[in-house]
Backbone as CSV, one residue per row, in Angstrom:
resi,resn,N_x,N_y,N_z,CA_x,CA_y,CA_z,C_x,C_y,C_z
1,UNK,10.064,46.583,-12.643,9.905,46.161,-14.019,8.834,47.034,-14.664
2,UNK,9.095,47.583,-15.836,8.074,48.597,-16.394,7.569,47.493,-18.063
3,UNK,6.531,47.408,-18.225,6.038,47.104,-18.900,6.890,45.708,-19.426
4,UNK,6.336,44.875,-18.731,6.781,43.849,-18.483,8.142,43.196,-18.695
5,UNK,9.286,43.872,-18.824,10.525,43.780,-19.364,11.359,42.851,-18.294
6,UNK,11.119,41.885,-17.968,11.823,41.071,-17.092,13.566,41.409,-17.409
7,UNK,13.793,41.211,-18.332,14.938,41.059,-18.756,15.890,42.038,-18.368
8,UNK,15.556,43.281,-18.845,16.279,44.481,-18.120,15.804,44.770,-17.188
9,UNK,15.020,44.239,-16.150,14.685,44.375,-14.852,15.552,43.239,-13.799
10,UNK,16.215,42.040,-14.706,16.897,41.228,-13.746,18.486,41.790,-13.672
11,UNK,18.445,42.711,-15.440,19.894,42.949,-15.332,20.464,44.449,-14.774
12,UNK,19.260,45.175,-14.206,19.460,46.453,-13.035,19.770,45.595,-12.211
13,UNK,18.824,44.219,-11.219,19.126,43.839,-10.382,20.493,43.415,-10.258
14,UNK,20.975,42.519,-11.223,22.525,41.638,-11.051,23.613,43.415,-11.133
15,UNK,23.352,44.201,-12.055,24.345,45.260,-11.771,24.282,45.453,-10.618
16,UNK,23.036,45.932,-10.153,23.396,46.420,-8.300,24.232,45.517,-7.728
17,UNK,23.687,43.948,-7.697,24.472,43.026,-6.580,26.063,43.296,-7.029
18,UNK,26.673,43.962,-8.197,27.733,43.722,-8.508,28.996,45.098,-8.014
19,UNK,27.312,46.248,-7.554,28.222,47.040,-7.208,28.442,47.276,-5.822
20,UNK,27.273,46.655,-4.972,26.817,46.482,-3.919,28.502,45.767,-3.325
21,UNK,28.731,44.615,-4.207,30.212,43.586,-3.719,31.289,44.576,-4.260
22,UNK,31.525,45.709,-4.790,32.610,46.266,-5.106,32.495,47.547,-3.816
23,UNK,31.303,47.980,-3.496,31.308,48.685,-2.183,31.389,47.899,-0.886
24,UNK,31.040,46.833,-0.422,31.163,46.054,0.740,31.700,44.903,0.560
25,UNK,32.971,44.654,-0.124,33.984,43.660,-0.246,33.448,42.175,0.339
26,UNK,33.667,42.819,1.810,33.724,41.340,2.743,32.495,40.813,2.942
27,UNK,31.242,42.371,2.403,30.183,40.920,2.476,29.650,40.575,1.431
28,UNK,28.690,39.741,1.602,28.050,38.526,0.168,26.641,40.019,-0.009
29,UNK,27.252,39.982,-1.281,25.315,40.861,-1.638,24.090,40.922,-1.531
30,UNK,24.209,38.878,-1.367,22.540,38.590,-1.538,22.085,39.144,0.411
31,UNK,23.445,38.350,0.840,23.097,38.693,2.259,22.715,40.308,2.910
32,UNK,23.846,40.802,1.559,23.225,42.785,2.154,21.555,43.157,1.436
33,UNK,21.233,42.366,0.495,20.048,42.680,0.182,18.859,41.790,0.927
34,UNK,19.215,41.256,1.200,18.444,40.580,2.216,17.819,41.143,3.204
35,UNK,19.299,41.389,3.622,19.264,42.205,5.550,18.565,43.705,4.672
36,UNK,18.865,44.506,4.099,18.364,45.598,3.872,16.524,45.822,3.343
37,UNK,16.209,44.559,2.790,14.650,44.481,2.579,14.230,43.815,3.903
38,UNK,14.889,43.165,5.119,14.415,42.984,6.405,14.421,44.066,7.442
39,UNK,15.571,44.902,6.862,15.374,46.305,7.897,14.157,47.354,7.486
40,UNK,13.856,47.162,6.062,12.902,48.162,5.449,11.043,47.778,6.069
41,UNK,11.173,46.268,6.357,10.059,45.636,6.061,9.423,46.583,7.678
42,UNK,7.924,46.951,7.171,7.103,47.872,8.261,6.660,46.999,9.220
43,UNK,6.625,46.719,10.602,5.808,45.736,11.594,4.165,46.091,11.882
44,UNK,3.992,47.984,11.599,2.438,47.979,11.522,2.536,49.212,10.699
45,UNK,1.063,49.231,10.227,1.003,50.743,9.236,-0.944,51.092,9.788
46,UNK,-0.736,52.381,9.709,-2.360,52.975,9.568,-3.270,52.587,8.637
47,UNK,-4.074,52.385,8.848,-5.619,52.309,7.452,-6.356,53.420,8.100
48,UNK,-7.301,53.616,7.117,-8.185,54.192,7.303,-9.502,53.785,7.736
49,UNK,-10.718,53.842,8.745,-11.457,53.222,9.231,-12.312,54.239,9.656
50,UNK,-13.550,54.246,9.046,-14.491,55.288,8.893,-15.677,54.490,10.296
51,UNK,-16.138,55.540,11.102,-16.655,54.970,12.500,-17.545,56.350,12.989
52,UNK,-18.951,55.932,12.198,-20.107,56.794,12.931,-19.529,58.713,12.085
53,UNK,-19.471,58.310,11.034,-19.015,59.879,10.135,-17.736,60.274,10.324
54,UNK,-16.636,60.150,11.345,-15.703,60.529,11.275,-14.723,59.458,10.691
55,UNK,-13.772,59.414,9.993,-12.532,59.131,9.508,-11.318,58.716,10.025
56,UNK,-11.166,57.770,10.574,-9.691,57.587,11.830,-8.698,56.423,11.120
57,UNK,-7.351,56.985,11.388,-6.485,56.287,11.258,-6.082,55.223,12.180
58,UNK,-6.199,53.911,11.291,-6.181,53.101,12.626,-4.924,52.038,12.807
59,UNK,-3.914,52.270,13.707,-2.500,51.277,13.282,-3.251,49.449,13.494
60,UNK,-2.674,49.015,12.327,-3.161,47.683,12.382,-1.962,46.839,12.128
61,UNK,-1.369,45.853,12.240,-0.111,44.750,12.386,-0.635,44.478,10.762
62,UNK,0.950,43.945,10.185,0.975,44.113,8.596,1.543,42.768,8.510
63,UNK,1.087,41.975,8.010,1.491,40.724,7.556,3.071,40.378,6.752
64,UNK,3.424,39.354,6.675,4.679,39.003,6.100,4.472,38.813,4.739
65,UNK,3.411,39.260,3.980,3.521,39.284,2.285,3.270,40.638,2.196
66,UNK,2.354,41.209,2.667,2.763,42.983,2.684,3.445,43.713,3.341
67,UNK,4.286,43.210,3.742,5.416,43.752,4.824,6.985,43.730,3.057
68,UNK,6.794,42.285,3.075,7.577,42.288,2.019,7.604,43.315,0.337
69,UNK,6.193,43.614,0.232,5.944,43.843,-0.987,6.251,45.745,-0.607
70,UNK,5.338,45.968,0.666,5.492,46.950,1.239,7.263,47.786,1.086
71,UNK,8.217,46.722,1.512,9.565,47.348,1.111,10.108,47.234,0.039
72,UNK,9.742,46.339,-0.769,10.291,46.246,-2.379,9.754,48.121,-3.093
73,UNK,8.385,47.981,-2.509,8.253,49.319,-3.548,8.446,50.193,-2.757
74,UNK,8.925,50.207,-1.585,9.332,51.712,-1.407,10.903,52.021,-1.755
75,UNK,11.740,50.707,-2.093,13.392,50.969,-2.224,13.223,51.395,-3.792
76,UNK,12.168,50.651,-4.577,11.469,51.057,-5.995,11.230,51.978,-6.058
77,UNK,10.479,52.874,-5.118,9.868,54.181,-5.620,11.468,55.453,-4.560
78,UNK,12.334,54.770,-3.897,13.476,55.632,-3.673,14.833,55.840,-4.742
79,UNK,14.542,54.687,-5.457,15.263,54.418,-6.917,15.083,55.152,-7.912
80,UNK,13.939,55.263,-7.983,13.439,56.317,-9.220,12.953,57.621,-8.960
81,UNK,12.939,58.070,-7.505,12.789,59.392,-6.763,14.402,59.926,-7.254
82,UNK,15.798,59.333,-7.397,16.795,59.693,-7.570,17.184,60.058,-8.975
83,UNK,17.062,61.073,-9.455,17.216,61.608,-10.828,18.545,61.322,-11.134
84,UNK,19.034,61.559,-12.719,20.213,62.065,-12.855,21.299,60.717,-12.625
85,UNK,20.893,59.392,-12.800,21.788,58.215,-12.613,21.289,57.118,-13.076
86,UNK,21.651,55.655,-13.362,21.063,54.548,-13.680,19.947,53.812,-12.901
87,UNK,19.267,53.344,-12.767,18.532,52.723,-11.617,19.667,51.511,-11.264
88,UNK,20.630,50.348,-11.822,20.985,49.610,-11.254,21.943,50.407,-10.288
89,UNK,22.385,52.184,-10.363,22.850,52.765,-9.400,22.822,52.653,-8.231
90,UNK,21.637,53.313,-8.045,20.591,54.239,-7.499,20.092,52.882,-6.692
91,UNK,19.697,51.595,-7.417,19.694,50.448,-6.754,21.092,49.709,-5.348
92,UNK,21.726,49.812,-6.006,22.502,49.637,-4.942,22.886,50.472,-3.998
93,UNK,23.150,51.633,-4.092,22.710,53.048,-2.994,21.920,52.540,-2.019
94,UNK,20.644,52.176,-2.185,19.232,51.989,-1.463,19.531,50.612,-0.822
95,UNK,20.194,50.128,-1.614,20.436,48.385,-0.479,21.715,48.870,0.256
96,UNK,22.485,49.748,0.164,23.373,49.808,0.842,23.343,50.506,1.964
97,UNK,22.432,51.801,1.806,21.826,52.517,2.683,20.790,51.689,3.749
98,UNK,20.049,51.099,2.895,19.247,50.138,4.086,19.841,48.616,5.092
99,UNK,20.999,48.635,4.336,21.967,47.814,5.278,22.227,48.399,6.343
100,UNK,22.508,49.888,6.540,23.364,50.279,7.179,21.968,51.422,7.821
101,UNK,20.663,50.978,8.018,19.766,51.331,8.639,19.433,52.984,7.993
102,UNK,19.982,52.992,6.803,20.001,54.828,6.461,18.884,54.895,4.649
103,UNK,19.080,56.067,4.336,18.354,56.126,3.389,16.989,56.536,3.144
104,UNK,16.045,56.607,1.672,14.838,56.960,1.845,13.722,55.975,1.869
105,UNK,14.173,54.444,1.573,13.040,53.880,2.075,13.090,53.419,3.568
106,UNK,14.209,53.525,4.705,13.782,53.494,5.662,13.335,54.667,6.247
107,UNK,13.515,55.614,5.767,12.777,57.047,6.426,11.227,57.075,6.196
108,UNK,10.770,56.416,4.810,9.333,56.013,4.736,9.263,55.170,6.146
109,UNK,10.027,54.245,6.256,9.776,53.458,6.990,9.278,53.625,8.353
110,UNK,10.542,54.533,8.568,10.246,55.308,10.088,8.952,56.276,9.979
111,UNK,8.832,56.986,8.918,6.696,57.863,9.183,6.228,57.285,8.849
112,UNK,6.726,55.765,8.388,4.741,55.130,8.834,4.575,54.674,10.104
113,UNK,5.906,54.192,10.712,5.480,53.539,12.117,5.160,54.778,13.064
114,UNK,6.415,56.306,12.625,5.622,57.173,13.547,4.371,57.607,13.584
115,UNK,3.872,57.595,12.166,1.912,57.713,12.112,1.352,56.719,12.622
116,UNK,1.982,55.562,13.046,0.856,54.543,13.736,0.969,55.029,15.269
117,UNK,2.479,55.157,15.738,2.618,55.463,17.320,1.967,56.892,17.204
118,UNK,1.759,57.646,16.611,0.646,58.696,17.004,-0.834,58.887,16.918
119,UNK,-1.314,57.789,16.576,-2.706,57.172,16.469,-2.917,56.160,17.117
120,UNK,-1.649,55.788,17.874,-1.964,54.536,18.874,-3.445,54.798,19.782
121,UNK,-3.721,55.716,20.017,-4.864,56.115,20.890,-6.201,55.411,20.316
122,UNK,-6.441,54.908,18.515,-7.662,54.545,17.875,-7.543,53.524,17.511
123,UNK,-6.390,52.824,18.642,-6.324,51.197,17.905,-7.373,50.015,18.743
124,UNK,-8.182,50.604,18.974,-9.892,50.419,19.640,-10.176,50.144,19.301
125,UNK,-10.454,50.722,17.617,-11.331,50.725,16.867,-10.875,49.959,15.882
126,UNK,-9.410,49.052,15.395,-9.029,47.655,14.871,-10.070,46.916,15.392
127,UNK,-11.288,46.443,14.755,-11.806,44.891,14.827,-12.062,44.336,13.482
C-alpha cells in the first residue's frame, strides 16, 4: 500500500487471487497464498552484533510476527523489482512461484538462511 491507499491495495490483492484461480484451477487461492507466504517465511536471519571492536554477524531464530512481515515484504519488494507489468500481475507470479518453492522472494529467502549457515560459527555470541 503506498500512501495509504487501502483501496487499490485490496483491489491488486483480489486481482491476483483471481488470476492466481485462472492459473491453478483446482486449487483455492487463499490456500496458494497461504502456503506460498509459509514457504517464504525465514526460520533464522543474521544481525549484526558488535563484540570488543569487531562487527559479527550473528544467526539468531526469527519469531512468528517477523517471520511473517519478513515475507510479505520481500514478495512486495519482488513485485515491484518486476518492471514493465501491473503489480496485481506481478502479484500473482510471486504467489505462484512461491507455491511451487520458486521465484525471487524465496531466493531472498534461501541467502538469508545461507548467510546464517555461514556464520553459524558466531552463534556464541547470540546472548
Amino acid at each position: 500500500m503506498w500512501d495509504g491507499k487501502k483501496s487499490v491495495a485490496m483491489r491488486a490483492f483480489y486481482t491476483a487471487l483471481d488470476i492466481v484461480q485462472s492459473k491453478l484451477p483446482e486449487e483455492n487461492p487463499i490456500d496458494v497464498f497461504h502456503h506460498a507466504i509459509e514457504n517464504i517465511k525465514p526460520n533464522i536471519e543474521v544481525r549484526s552484533k558488535r563484540v570488543g571492536g569487531a562487527t559479527y554477524q550473528v544467526p539468531t531464530p526469527v519469531g512468528p510476527k517477523r517471520q511473517r512481515a519478513l515475507a510479505i515484504r520481500w514478495v512486495l519488494q519482488a513485485c515491484r523489482g518486476r518492471k514493465g507489468r501491473p503489480i496485481a500481475q506481478s502479484l500473482a507470479e510471486e504467489f505462484v512461484a512461491a507455491h511451487k518453492r520458486e521465484g525471487t522472494a524465496m531466493t531472498t529467502r534461501e541467502n538469508v538462511h545461507r548467510m546464517a549457515e555461514a556464520n553459524k560459527a558466531f552463534a556464541h555470541f547470540a546472548w
